[in-house]
N, C-alpha and C positions, 0 to 999 in steps of 0.2 A: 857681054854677060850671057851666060846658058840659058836658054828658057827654062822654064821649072817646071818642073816633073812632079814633083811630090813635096809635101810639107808636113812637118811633124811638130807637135807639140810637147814640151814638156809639161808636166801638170802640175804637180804644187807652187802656189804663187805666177802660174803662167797662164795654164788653162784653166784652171779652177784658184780662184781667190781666198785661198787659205793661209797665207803664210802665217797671221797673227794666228789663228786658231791652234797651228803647228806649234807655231811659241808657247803657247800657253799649253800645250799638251805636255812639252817638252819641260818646261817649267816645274809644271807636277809631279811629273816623274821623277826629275832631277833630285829636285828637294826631299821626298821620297826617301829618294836613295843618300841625301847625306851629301850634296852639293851641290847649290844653287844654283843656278841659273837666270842673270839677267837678262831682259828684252835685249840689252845692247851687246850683250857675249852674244845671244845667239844668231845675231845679223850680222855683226861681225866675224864671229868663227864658225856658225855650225850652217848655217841656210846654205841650200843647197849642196850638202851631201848627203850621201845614203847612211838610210838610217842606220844601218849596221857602222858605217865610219862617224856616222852625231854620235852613238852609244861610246866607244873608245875614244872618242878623242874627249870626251866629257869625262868620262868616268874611267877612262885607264885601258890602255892595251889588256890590261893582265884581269880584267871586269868578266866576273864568271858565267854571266847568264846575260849574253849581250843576245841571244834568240828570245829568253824568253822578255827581255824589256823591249825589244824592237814588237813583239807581240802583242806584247798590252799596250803602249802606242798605238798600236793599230786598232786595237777594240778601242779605245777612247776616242781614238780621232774620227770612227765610225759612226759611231752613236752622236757625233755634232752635226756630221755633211748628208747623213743618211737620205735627205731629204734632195739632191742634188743642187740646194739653191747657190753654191758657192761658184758655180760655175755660172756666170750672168749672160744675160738676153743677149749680149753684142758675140761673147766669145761665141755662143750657141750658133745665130745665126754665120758668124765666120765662117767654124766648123762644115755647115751644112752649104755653104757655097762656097770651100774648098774641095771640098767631098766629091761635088758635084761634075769639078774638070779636073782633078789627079789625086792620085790617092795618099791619104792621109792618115797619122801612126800617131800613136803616145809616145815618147818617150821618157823614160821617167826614172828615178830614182828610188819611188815607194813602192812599195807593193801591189799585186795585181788583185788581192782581196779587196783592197782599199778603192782603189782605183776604177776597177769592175761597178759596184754600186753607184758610185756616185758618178758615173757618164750612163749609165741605165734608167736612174729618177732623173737624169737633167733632157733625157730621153737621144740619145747622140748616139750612144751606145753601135750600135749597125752602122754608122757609117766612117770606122776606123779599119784599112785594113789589118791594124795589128796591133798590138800594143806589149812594147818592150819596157817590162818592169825589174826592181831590183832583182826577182827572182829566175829569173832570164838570162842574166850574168854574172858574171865571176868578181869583173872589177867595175866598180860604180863610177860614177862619174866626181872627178873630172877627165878619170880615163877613157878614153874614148869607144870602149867595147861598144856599148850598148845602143851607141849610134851608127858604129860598124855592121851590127846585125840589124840592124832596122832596113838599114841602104840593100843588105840580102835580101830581105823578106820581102821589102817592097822592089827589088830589080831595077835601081833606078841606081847611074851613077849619081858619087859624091856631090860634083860641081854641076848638078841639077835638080839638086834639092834644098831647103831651105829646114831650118830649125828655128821654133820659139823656144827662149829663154829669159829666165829674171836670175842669175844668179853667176858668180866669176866660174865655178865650177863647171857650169851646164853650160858655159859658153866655150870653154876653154874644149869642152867634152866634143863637142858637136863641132869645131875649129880644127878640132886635132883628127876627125876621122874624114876631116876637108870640106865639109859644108858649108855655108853660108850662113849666118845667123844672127835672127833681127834679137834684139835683146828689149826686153817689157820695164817700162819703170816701175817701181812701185817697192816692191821688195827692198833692193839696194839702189844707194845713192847714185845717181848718174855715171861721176866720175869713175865706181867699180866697174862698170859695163863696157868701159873706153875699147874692148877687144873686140867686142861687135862689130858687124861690120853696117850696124844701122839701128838708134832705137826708137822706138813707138810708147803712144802714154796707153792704150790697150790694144787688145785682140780685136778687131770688128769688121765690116766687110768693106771699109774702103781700105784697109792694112791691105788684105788678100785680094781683092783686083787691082792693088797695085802692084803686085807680084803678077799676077795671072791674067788680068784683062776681065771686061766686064762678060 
């Protein structure tokens, strides 16, 4: 196996512990707008896609103002994490002794409004070199764009990096532009994550000196 080079994280539900709060964002909205949305539709069909593809695949390709509902998403889901505690003490320390021997990337599917804040209160912020959000790309994930330009940006080949994941999408994303990819439980049920090629119960610094060495 390659030694590893760089490691990237996906963030909602992976580096930051959100996925329930997402639900419940999504919920609102949904309803809102005239169709519901169960806790169990949305782990089932929507976690882990990009918001722009949770907006149509919910409420319809032909959905008029899929920018501006993906927007107000964004202001509500702000105003909950603003405070960066969603991201916890083990991911933090991870981060920060990843950081420290290869360089480390968001990957992500949400936005970089969103995203930006809440790695700057959990105070992490400086030590990403990059962070590739939906706005970054064309095609979300589970296609694998956005982990293609990540591999750019950080100069590292494919089969020397590793990717976190909680979701089939974001595995399949990070698999398909040839990575490596530990997959997080929590979000989905074990069995969804079988594509991985390894999963963990969290983010914390004995995951990453198992990768990397002390």
């Amino acid at each position: 196996m390659a030694a590893v080079s760089a490691i990237t994280f996906d963030f909602n539900g992976t580096l930051s512990n959100d996925e329930p709060i997402l639900c419940g964002v999504f919920q609102r909205l949904f309803g809102e707008r005239g169709r519901p949305l169960s806790e169990q539709e949305y782990y089932d069909e929507l976690a882990g896609l990009s918001d722009e593809a949770i907006v149509t695949t919910w409420l319809g390709d032909d959905y008029p103002d899929v920018a501006g509902a993906v927007a107000e998403r964004v202001v509500r889901y702000r105003e909950l994490v603003s405070d960066g505690s969603t991201i916890e003490d083990p991911a933090r320390e991870a981060v920060r002794y990843a950081a420290a021997r290869v360089p480390v990337a968001i990957v992500s599917g949400a936005a970089l409004e969103e995203i930006g804040p809440v790695v700057e209160a959990a105070g992490i912020a400086p030590l990403f070199e990059t962070i590739v959000s939906s706005d970054a790309v064309t095609a979300g994930k589970p296609h694998p764009e956005s982990y293609l330009r990540a591999l750019e940006l950080l100069g590292v080949p494919a089969a020397q990096a590793v990717a976190f994941e909680d979701t089939e999408s974001g595995i399949a994303s990070a698999k398909g532009a040839g990575m490596r990819c530990i997959a997080v439980r929590g979000t989905l049920a074990p069995r969804r994550l079988a594509a991985a090629d390894e999963l963990v119960d969290r983010i914390d610094i004995d995951v990453i000196a198992g990768l990397l060495g002390p």
